[in-house]
N, C-alpha and C positions, 0 to 999 in steps of 0.2 A: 499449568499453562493457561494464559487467560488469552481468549481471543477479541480482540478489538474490531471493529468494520463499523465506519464510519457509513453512512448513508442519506442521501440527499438525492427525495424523490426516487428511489430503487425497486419499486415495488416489482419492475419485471422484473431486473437479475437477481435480487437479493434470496427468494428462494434455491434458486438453482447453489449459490455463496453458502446460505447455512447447512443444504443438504450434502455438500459435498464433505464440512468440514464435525458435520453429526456423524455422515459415516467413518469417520477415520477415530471419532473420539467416544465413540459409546460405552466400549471396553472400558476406558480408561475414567470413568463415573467421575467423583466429586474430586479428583485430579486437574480435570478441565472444566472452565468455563466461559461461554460465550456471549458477551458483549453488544450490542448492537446501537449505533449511534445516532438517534433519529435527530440530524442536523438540520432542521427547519424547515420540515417535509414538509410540500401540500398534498401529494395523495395519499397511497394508502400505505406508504411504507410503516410506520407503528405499527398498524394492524395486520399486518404481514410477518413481521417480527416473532408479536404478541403471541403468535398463532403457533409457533414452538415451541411446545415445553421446553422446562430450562433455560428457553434461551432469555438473557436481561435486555429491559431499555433504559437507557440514558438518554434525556431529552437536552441537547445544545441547541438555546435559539439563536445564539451568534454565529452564522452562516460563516462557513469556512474551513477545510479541509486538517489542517492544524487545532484550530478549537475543540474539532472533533475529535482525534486523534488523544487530545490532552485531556479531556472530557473520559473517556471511554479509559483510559491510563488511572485516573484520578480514581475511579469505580472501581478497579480490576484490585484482584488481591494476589496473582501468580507472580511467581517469582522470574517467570517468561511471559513475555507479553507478544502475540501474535499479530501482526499488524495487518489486514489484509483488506483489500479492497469489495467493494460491494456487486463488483461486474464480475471478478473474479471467482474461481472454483480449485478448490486443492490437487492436487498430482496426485497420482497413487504413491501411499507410502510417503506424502510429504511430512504429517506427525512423527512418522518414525525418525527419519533422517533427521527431525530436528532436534528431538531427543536426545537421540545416538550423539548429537556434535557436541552440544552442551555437555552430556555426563563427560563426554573424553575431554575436554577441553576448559579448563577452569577460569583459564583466562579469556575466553570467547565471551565476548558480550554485545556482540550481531552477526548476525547469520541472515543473508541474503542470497538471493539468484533470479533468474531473468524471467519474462512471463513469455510464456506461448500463446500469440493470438490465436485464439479458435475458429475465427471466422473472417479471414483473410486467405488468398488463395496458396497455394505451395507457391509461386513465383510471389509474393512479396513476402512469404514467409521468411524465403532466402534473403532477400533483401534484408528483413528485422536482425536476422543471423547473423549476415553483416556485420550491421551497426553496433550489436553484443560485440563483436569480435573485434571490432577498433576497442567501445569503452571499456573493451576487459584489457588492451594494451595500458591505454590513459590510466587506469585503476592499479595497475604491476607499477608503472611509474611512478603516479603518486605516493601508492602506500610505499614502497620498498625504496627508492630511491631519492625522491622530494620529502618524503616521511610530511606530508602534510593534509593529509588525509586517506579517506578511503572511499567504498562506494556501494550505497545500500539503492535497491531498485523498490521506491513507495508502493506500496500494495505488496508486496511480498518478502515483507522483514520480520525478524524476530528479534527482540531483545532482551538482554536482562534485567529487571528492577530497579535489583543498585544502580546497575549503569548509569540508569535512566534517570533517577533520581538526583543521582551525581551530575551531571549535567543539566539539571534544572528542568529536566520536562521538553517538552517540543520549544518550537521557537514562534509565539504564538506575532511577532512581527511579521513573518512569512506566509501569505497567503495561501500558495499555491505551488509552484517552478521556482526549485532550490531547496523544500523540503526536507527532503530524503538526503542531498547533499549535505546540507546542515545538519543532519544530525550523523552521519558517517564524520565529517570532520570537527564536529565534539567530541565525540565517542572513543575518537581514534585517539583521544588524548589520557583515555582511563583504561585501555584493553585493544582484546584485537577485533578487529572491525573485518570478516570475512566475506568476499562475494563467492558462489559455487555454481556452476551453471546445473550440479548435482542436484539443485532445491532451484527446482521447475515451475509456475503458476501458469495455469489457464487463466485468460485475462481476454476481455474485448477489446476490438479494437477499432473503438466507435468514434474515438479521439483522431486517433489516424486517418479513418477513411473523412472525418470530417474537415480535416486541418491541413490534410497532405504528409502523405510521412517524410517527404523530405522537408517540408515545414518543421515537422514536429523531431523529426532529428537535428538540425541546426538548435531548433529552440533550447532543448533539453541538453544541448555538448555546451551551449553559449552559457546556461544556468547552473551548471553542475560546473563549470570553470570558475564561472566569476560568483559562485557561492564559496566554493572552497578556498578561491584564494583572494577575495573580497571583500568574501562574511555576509554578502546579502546579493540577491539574486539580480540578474540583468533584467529582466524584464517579471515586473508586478503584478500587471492587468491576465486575464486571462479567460479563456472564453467557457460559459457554463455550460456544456453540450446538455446536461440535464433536464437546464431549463426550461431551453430551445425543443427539448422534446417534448416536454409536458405542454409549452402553450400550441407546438404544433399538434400533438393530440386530442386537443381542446377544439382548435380550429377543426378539425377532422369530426369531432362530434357534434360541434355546430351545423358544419355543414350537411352530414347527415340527419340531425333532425330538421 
């Protein structure tokens, strides 16, 4: 299993990301390896990386979420490729379960599930719960019924090689919103594309609190519709919460000295 994590300016959460995903793979030695995608970082995420054994860097200076993604795939040698996000941290027992699904399943060539914000309260947790609980109707329908896709949740997918490969790689036309959609509705046309709310991710949700989650729910039902059945996402532009953090951490240090 190779794991991929794309990173752009990460230097808080990225440690918290590689130790979650060191403790679940130490056992399992030159079986696993981990990825790290320094996507046109200014601060110190390389050197953060750097800083754990084993762990590789791939340098992408073509900013952008998919370049990364295709970068970090391009380096990887598993025949499972772990896709996970840089704010993000593994479940207990998430390596096993993804294991366990691939050996049983021959035909499985993604394996997804939904992320748990960690720092959001129990009332909009419910909320998030929610919104799983509608896109996991829209997902029953698509896949079994429209047969026109399926549905992977970005930052917390796994796939297979071939798959991957067969499909030509990410869709490096895609910025940002449609992603993940995009490539559940490739995918779906060489194997089975599974969501399981079984394969749980701890994830931030810095996106949410910044954008609105009822913002960011419309956005993400409106892109995952009109990628699946459009081929390209509704809306392109999107905002770089990363960014916006580093220049206002700058500012914060200006002003302090």
């Amino acid at each position: 299993m190779s794991f991929v994590v794309p990173a752009y300016n990460e230097e808080q959460y990225l440690p918290a990301c590689l130790e979650s995903i060191l403790a679940q793979t130490r056992e399992l030695g030159d079986a696993v390896e981990i990825i790290v995608v320094n996507n046109a970082s200014s601060d110190r995420t390389r050197a953060v990386a750097l800083g754990y054994p084993g762990v590789q860097v791939v340098d992408e200076p073509r900013k952008g979420l998919t370049y990364a993604r295709q970068a970090g795939f391009a380096a990887s040698t598993g025949d499972l490729i772990a896709n996970v996000d840089a704010d993000s941290r593994l479940t207990p027992g998430w390596v096993a379960r993804v294991l366990e699904a691939f050996a049983e399943e021959p035909k499985l060539v993604s394996l997804s599930g939904p992320f748990v914000y960690y720092d959001l309260t129990a009332t909009q947790r419910i909320s998030v719960r929610v919104f799983y609980a509608a896109a996991f109707l829209i997902y029953i329908l698509n896949r079994y019924v429209l047969r026109a896709g399926s549905m992977v949740q970005g930052g917390n997918f796994v796939l297979r090689r071939a798959a991957l490969e067969a499909i030509g790689g990410f869709n490096l036309a895609i910025s940002f919103y449609g992603e993940d959609a995009d490539i559940a509705r490739r995918l779906h046309r060489v194997g089975q594309v599974r969501f399981t709310f079984d394969l749980k991710m701890f994830s931030s949700a810095r996106r949410l609190k910044q954008e609105g989650m009822l913002t960011m729910a419309a956005r993400y039902t409106i892109n995952y519709l009109w990628t699946i059945f459009r081929k390209r996402p509704f809306t392109e532009q999107y905002i770089d919460i990363r960014e916006q953090a580093v220049g206002e951490r700058m500012i914060a240090e200006q002003v302090e000295s």
